[in-house]
N, C-alpha and C positions, 0 to 999 in steps of 0.2 A: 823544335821550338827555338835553337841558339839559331839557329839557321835561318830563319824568318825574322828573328831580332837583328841580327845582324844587317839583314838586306833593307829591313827598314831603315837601320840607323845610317847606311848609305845612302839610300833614298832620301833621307832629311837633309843630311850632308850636301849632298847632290843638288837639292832643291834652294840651300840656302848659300851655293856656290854664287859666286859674280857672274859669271857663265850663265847662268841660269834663271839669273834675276834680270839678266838683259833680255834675254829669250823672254820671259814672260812678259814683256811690255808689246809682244806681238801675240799672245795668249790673251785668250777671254778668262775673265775670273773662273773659279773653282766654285760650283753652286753645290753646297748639300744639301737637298731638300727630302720632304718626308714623301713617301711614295704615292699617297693620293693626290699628289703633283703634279703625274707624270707627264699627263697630255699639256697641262694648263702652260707647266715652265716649257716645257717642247716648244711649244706658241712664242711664249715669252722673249726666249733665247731667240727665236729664227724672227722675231719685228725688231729685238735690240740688234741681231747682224744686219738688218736689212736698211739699217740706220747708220751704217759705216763702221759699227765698231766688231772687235772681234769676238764671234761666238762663242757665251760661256760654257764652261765644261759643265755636266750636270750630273747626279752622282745620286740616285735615289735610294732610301731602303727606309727602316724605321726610324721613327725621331729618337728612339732609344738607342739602336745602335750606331748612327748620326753622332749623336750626343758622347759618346762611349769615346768613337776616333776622334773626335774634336779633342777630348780630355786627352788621349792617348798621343799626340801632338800630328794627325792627319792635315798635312798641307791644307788648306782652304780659305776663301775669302769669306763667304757668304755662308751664313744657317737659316733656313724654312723649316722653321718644326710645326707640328702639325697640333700641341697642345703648349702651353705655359709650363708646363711643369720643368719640361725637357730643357725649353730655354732657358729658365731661372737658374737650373744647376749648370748648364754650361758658363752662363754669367757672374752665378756666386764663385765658382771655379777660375774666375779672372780670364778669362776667355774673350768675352765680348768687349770690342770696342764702345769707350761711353759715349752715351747720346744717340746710339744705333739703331734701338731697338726699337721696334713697331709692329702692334698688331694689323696684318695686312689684307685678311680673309676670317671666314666663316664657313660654315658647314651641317649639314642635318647628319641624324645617324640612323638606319633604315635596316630592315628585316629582309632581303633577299631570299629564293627561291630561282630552282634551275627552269629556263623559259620552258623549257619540254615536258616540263612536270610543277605546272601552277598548285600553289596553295593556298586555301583559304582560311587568315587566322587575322581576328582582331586585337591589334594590342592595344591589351588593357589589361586593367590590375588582374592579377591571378590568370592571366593569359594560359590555356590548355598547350602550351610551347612544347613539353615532353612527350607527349602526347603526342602530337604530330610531329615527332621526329620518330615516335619507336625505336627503332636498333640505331636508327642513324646519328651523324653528329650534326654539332651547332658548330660552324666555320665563325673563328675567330681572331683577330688578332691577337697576341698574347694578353690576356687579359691582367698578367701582374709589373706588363711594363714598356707595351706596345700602345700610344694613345687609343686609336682606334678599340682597343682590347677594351681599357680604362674605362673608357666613354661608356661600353657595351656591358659590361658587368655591373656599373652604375646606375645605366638603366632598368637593366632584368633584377637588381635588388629593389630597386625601386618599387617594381610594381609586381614583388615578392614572389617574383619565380626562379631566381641564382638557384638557390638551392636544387631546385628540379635537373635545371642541366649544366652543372657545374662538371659533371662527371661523363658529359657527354659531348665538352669542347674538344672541335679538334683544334690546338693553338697553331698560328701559322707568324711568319716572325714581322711582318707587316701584312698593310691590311690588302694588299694584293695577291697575297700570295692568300687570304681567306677568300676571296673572291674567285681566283682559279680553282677553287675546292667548289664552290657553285657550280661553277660555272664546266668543269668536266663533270660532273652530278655526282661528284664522291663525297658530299654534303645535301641534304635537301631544304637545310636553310644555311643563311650567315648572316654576320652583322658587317657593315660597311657603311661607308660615308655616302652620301647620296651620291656625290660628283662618280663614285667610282659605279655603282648602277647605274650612271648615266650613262658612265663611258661602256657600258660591255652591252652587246646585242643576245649574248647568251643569258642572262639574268632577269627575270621581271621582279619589282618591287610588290612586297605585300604590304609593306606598311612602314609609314616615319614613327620611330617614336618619340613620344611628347617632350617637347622642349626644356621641360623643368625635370624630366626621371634623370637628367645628369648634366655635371659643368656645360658652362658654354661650350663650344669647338671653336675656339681662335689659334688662325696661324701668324706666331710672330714671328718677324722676320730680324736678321741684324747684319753688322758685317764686323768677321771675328777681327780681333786686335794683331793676331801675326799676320793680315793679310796686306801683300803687297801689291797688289795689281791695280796699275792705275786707273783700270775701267771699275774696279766693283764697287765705288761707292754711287756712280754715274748708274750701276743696274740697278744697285737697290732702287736710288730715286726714281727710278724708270717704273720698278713696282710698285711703287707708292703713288707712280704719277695717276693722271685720267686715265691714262692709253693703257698703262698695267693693271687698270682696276677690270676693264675694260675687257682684257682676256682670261683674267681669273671670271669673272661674268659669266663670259662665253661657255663657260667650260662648268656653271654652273655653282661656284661658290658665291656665299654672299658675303653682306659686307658685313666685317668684324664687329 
């Protein structure tokens, strides 16, 4: 553990050398976004290089853990979190640059099944969900701090089946890593964001659920206050532009 502190604390060193800050004026910003991202900012970043500037670094994992190194003082320009909460505590935290912050997308939250082995289950209140899982588990992201989790435990209180299979999530630390639980069939269901059933060929959707069993899904976007890079307030705007809404679209999110 001294040994890992230390290396960071050179790492920060290092990064906030004059040396270093000239160098980054030929770096694309630093992006942390949340992992149901992953194809959409991949897009994003390759039409803002394809536009002369230089491609930003992209760094995916949960908005929780995201949030965590941002606090922990992880180099970054740019935060995508994938729910409000994550962003507020970054922001209450004096993290965010003022005037930054904008909600930039949307999102559904949906019931997945391995495509090899289709299921048929209507959700609705008091949904047979244990039931058709048997011995198996319910792919989750972590449900007490992972959005996607949030979102999904939200819903299944909602329409009063948490309790059923609270004892049979398997938590996964973003919502991708509940999706390869599908999607190798070592889950027979999971919860996920539509975008991310969009993106996988191994998965078929059994069902969205309903838009009011939980918070909205908006991804705010911001650009944190230690960042230096002269391109990342140029990306943000770039995600907020037409052309950014444009590939968040493509890739299935809606609008905020």
């Amino acid at each position: 553990m001294t040994r890992l502190l230390l290396r960071f604390t050179a790492l920060l060193a290092l990064l906030a050398s004059p040396m270093a800050q000239a160098a980054s004026n030929d770096r694309g910003p630093v992006v942390l976004a949340a992992a149901s991202l992953q194809e959409a900012m991949t897009a994003a970043a390759d039409s803002w290089a394809a536009r002369g500037h230089p491609r930003p670094t992209l760094s995916f994992a949960g908005s929780s853990a995201l949030a965590r190194q941002i606090k922990a003082g992880a180099p970054a320009d740019l935060f995508l979190s994938a729910d409000e909460e994550w962003m507020t505590d970054v922001e209450r935290a004096g993290f965010v640059a003022p005037g930054t912050r904008i909600n930039v997308a949307g999102n559904r939250l949906v019931l997945i099944a391995p495509a090899k082995r289709p299921v048929r289950l209507k959700i609705a209140q008091g949904m047979p969900i244990a039931r058709t899982l048997g011995d198996g588990r319910l792919a989750m992201a972590d449900p007490d701090s992972v959005p996607a989790g949030k979102y999904g435990k939200a819903a299944l209180t909602a329409l009063g089946v948490w309790p059923s299979v609270a004892a049979k999530v398997a938590r996964g630390d973003n919502v991708r890593a509940a999706l390869a639980l599908v999607e190798r069939g070592e889950a027979p269901l999971g919860i996920v964001y539509a975008t991310d059933a969009r993106a996988s060929n191994a998965v078929q959707v059994v069902g969205a659920f309903p838009v009011g069993s939980h918070a909205p899904i908006r991804y705010p976007l911001a650009r944190l206050k230690a960042s230096r890079n002269p391109d990342a307030e140029g990306f943000r705007r770039f995600l907020m532009s037409g052309a950014g809404k444009a590939i968040l679209a493509r890739y299935g999110f809606t609008a905020p």
